[in-house]
N, C-alpha and C positions, 0 to 999 in steps of 0.2 A: 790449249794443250789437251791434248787426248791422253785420260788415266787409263792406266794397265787397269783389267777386270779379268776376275778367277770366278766360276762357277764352284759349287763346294756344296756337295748333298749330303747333307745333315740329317740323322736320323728319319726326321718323318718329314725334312720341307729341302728349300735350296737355295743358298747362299750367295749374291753375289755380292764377291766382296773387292776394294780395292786394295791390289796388290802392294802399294804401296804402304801400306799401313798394319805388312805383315811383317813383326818381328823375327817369329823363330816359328819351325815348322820340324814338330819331334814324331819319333813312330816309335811308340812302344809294342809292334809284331803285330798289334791288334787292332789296332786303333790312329789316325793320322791327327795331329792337336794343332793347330793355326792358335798359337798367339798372336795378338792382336795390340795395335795400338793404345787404344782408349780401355784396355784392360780385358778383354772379351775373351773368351777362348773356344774356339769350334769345333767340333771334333766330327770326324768322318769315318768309313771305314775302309777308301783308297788309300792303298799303301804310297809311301813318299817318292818312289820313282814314279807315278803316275803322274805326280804334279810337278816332279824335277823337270823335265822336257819345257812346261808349260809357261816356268819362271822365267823373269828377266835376265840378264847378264850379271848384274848388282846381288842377284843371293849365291851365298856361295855354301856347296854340301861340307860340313866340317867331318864329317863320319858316315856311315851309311845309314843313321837315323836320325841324324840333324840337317836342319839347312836355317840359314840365318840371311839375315835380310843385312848387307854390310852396311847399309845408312843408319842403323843401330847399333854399330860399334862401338862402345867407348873405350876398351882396353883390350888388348894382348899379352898374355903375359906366355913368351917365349919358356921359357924355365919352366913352369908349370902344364905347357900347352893348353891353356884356356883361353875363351874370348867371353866380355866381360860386356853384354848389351844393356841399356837404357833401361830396360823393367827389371834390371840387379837380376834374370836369367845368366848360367853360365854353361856354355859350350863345353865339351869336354873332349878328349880324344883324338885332336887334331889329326887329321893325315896329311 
């Protein structure tokens, strides 16, 4: 089986990482944050539509500064509009 692979230029070097093992992927205006499975977290300075296009089918954008990897899911909480993944991160702002 062939893994999804994401190129991700990190300050001074360049990442390739498998896609799969990307939990949540935040843009605070400045800065693009790959969380990561095994706890990691990469940070770039491509804004998150540059890597929207590039993603699999399986993440999905919850706001215009989140995107979430849905095999990380463990809750929804409709009422609230949060989504509730594996590293206890919390989505917020559902649209």
């Amino acid at each position: 089986m062939l893994r999804e692979r994401l190129m991700i230029e990190c300050e001074s070097k360049i990442d390739l990482i498998d896609v799969g093992k990307v939990i949540l992927i935040f843009n605070d205006s400045v800065v693009t944050e790959f969380h990561m499975s095994n706890g990691e977290k990469l940070i770039c300075s491509k804004s998150i539509k540059f890597f929207e296009t590039k993603l699999p089918q399986y993440f999905y954008k919850t706001n215009r500064n989140t995107i979430i990897n849905l095999m990380y899911v463990v809750k929804v909480n409709k009422k609230s509009r949060t989504i509730t993944l594996t590293n206890n991160n919390t989505a917020t702002n559902l649209s």
